[in-house]
N, C-alpha and C positions, 0 to 999 in steps of 0.2 A: 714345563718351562718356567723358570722362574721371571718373575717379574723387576724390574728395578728401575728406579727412576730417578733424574737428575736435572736440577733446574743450575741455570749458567746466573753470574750477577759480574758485574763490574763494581768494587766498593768504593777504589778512589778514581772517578771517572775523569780524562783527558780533558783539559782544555786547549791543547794545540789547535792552531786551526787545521781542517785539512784540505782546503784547496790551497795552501799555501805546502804541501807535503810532495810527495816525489812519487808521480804513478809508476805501480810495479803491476805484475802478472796478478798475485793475488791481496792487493789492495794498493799501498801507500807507505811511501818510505818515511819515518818522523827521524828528522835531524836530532831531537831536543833529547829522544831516550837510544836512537842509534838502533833503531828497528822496526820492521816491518807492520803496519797496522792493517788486519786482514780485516778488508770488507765481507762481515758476512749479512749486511744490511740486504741483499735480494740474495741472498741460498733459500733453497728448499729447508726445512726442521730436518731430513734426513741428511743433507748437506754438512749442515750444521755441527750436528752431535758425529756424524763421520772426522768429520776435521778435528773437533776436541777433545775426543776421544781420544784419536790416535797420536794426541799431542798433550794427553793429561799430565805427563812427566816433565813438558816443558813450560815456559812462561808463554803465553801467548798473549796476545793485545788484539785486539777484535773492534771494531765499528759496528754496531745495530740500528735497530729500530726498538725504541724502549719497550714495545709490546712483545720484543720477541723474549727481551730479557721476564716479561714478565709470564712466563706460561713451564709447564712442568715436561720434559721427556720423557720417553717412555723408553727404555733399554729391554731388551729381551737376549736372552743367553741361553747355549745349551747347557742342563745338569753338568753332563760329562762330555771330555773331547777330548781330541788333541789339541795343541795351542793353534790363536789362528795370530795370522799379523793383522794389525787396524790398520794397517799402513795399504794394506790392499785394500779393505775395504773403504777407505779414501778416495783411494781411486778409482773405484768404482768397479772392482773385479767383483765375480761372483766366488765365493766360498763356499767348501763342501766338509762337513765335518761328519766323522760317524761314532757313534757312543757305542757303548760295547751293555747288553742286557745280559747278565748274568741268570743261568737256569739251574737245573739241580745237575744236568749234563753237559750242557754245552756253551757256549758264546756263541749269539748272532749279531752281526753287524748290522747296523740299522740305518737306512740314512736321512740325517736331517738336516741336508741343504735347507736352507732358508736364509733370509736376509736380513741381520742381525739385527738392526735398528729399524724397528716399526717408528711408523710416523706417531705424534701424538695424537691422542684424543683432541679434536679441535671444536669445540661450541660451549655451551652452556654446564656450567659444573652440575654435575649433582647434588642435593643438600641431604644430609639423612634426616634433617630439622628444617621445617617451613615455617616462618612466620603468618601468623596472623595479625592486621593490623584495622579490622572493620571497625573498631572504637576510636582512630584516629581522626582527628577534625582537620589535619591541613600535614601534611608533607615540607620541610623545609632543610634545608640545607647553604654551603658555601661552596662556589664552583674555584677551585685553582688552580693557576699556570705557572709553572715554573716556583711554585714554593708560594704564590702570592694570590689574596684573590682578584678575581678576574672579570668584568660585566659583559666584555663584549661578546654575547653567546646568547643562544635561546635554549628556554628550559621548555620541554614540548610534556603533559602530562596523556601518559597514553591509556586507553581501555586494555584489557585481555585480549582485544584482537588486533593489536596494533593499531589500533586508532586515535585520531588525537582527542582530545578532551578539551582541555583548555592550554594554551602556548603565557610567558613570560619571560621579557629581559630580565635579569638580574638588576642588582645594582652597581655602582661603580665599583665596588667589593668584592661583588662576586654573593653578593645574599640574596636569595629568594625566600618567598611560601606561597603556596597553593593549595587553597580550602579543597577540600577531599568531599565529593556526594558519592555515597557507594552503591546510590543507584543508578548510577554510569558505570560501575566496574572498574575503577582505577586498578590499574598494577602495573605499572613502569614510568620511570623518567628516560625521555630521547633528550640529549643534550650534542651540543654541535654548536661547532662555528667556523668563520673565515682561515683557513690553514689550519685547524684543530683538527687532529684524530676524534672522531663521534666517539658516547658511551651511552650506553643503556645501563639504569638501574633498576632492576626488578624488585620488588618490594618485599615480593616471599624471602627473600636469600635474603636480606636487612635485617637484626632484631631493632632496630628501632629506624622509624624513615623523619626522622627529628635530628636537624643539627646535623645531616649529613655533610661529609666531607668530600670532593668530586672532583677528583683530579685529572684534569686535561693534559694532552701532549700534542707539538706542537709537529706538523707533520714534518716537516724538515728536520725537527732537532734530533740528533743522534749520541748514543751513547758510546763513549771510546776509553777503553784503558786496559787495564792485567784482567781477564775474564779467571773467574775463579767456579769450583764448578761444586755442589750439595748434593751428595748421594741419598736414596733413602730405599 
């Protein structure tokens, strides 16, 4: 089975409001473009990619969660088949396809129901490259909200076992540093604050943990517009 993956983006994002929009079955009606904005801010990832999928040929407009925009899908297909429709698998029928194995005598049908859209990989990426950083004297970076920086948060410096080290506000900026003793074991930043989506930065996956850039999102804020969609 071949593999293929597709991450969603919205380029020029909505500024309508949407509690001022017209509730429908599947989201919100926008006076301003004359169409539907589909909440897919609570779908499942296999919700998700069913729905855009089967609607890659149309213009769609979509409501999120910026983290949803921010992760890869995972698409799975068979080699060979008959055609199937997305449109059932939208709605959540099951589908049965069979590929035909050619032999030196015969053709055997084969069947490989299955359900076309695996969920993504969801945790920690893999690196094929880990930094080392045991030469480093202090970790520093800039926290930001919305394009700007930001103070109001705690920067929490964690060991290898999630533990904390030492904790720090920012500044009114959004700038920290934190001297590094790497006979504690530093290797993460927990950062978090009042309505903010939390982040962890792991320091192996960083080539450098200097001048870091640390972008927050705000749990309420949503992204809305034309979802456009990157095959690879």
């Amino acid at each position: 089975m071949k593999m293929k993956s597709v991450k969603y983006s919205i380029e020029d994002p909505c500024h309508e409001n949407w509690d001022q929009m017209k509730p429908e079955a599947k989201g919100r009606f926008c006076e301003a473009c004359s169409k539907t904005v589909v909440d897919f801010s609570s779908m499942s990832d296999f919700s998700i990619v069913s729905y855009l999928e089967a609607k890659k040929n149309e213009a769609v407009c979509g409501r999120f969660h910026p983290d949803q925009m921010n992760k890869t899908y995972l698409l799975a297909k068979p080699h060979h088949g008959f055609s199937f429709d997305l449109k059932a698998v939208a709605l959540g029928l099951t589908l049965s396809t069979f590929s035909a194995i050619h032999t030196d005598a015969q053709v055997t049908p084969v069947d490989t129901t299955k359900v076309i859209y695996q969920e993504p990989l969801d945790g920690l990426v893999s690196f094929t490259e880990y930094y080392d950083h045991s030469d480093e004297k202090f970790v520093s970076g800039a926290i930001l909200v919305n394009g700007k920086g930001y103070g109001a948060v705690t920067v929490q410096l964690m060991d290898e076992n999630g533990k904390e080290i030492a904790k720090v506000i920012p500044s009114e900026n959004g700038k920290f540093m934190i001297p590094l003793d790497w006979i504690k074991k530093p290797a993460s930043l927990y950062i978090s604050g009042r309505g903010l989506i939390s982040s962890t930065i792991l320091f192996h996956e960083e080539k450098s943990i200097r001048d870091l850039k640390i972008t927050l999102y705000q749990k309420e804020v949503m992204l809305k517009g034309d979802v456009k969609s990157d095959y690879k």
